[in-house]
N, C-alpha and C positions, 0 to 999 in steps of 0.2 A: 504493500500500500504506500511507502514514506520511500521505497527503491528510486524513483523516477525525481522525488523533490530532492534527495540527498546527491544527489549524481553531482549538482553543480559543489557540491561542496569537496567531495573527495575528490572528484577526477584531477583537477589541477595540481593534487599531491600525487598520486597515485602515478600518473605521467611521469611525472619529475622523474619519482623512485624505477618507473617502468622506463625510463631512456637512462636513467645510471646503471639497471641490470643489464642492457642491453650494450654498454659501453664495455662490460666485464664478459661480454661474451656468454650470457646468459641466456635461454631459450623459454618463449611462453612453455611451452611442454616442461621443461624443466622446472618452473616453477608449479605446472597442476601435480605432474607428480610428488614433486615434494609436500606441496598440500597436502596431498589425498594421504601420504606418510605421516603429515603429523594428526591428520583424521584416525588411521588405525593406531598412533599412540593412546588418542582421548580415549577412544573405546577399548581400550588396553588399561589404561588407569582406570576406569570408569569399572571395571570389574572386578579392580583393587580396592574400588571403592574409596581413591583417591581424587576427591572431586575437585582438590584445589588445583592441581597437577593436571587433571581431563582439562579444567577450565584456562589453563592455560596453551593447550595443545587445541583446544577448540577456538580460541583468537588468532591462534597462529594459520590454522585452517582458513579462517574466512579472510585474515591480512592475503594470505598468499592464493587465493582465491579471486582477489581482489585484483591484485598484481598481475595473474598470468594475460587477462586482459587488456593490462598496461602496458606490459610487454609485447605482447602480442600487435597493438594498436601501432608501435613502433617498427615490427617485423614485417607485420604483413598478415592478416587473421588468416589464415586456413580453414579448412575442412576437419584436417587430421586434430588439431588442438581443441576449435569447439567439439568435438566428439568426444575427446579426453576429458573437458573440463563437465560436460554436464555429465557424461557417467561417474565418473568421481566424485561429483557434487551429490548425485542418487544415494552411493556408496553410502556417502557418509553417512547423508542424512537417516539412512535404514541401521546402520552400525551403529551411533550413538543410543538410540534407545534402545539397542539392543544389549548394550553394554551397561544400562543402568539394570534392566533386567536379569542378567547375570551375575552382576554385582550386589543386588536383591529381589531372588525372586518374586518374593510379596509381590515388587513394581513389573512384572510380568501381564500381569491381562493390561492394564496401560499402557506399559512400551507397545504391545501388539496394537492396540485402539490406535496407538499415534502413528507407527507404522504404516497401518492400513490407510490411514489418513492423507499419507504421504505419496501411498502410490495413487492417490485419487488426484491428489495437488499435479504429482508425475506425471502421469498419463494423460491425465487434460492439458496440461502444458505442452509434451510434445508431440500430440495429434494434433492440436491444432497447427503448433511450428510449421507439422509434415503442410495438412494445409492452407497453409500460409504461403508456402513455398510452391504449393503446385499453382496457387491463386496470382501469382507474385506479388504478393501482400507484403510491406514491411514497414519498420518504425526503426525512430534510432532515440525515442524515448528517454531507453534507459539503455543508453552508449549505444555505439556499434556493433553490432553481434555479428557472430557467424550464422544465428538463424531467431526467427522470431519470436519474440519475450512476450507474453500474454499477462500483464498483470492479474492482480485481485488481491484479496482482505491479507493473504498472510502470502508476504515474497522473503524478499531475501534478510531485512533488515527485521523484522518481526520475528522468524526466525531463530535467530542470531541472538533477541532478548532473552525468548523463551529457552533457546538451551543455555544461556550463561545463567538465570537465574534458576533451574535443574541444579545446577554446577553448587552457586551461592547456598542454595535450600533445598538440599537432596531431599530431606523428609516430607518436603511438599511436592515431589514429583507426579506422584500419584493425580495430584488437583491439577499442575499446570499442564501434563500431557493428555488429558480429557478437557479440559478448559482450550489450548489450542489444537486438540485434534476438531473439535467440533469448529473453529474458525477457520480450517484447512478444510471442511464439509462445503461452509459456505463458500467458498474459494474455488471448489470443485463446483458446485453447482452454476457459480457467475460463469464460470469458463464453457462448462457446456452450454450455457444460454446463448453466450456470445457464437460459440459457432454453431449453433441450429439455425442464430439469424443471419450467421455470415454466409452460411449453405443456402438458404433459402431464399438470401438476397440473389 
């Protein structure tokens, strides 16, 4: 929801940092993957039930998340890098709660709710991309993409809140991942409204 208004704020940094990696001979792909490594650390502490340690390897994630973009913007976007960066971005987001569930299973039927929530947020997101793309539909909204960004209620910065405060208040995990699984519902539902009217337009 706030993805699209914060754009102007970070890109002007994010560039900067994204033309000094690239000075060091640094590669967007190099930067998702190293992401996506420090994603399987969080859910590696996160099992430890190390939440102050997940919540550091999960800022580290969405920084360099953030950056392979930047990088990227400077190199030249590909195909092969947005491939990388939204399956990675999947990854995580299914590994994190699932590492709180393993770390207690109590938080087991929630991780799964939030989960399943996520492949709803998922898969609306990249069907309509796919038809975005046969339509030649596009936006540069929220930056330059390798392929179509579909907002609604819960994107990337919402997100972002709800797992650091997971991290802050693990014994309220339970609340926050029913609390935003149900806004990643309504998020799936705007998404398929939009493209039944975009089809039918």
């Amino acid at each position: 929801m706030f993805d699209s208004r914060l754009r102007p704020l970070i890109d002007p940094v994010s560039n900067r940092l994204g033309l000094g990696l690239v000075h060091f001979g640094v590669t967007a792909n190099m930067v998702t993957v190293t992401g996506g490594v420090f994603g399987v650390m969080a859910c590696l502490a996160l099992c430890l039930q190390s939440y102050n340690l997940a919540l550091i390897f999960i800022v580290l994630n969405r920084i360099f998340d953030g950056l392979d973009g930047a990088v990227a913007r400077h190199q030249g976007i590909t195909d092969l890098g947005g491939y990388l960066d939204i399956v990675i971005d999947f990854i995580f987001y299914a590994i994190i709660p699932m590492g709180f569930a393993i770390g207690n299973p109590d938080y087991a039927l929630p991780a799964a709710v939030l989960i399943t929530s996520f492949v709803g947020t998922g898969s609306s997101f990249l069907a309509f991309a796919i038809m975005a793309e046969k339509r030649g539909i596009s936006t540069d909204i929220r930056g330059q993409k390798s392929l179509y960004y579909l907002g609604g209620l819960t994107e990337g910065f919402e997100t972002i809140v709800a797992l650091i405060l997971m991290c802050i208040w693990p014994e309220y995990f339970p609340v926050i991942a029913y609390v935003f699984a149900g806004l990643c519902w309504i998020t799936t539902a705007t998404r398929i409204y939009w493209a039944v009217k975009t089809c039918r337009d």
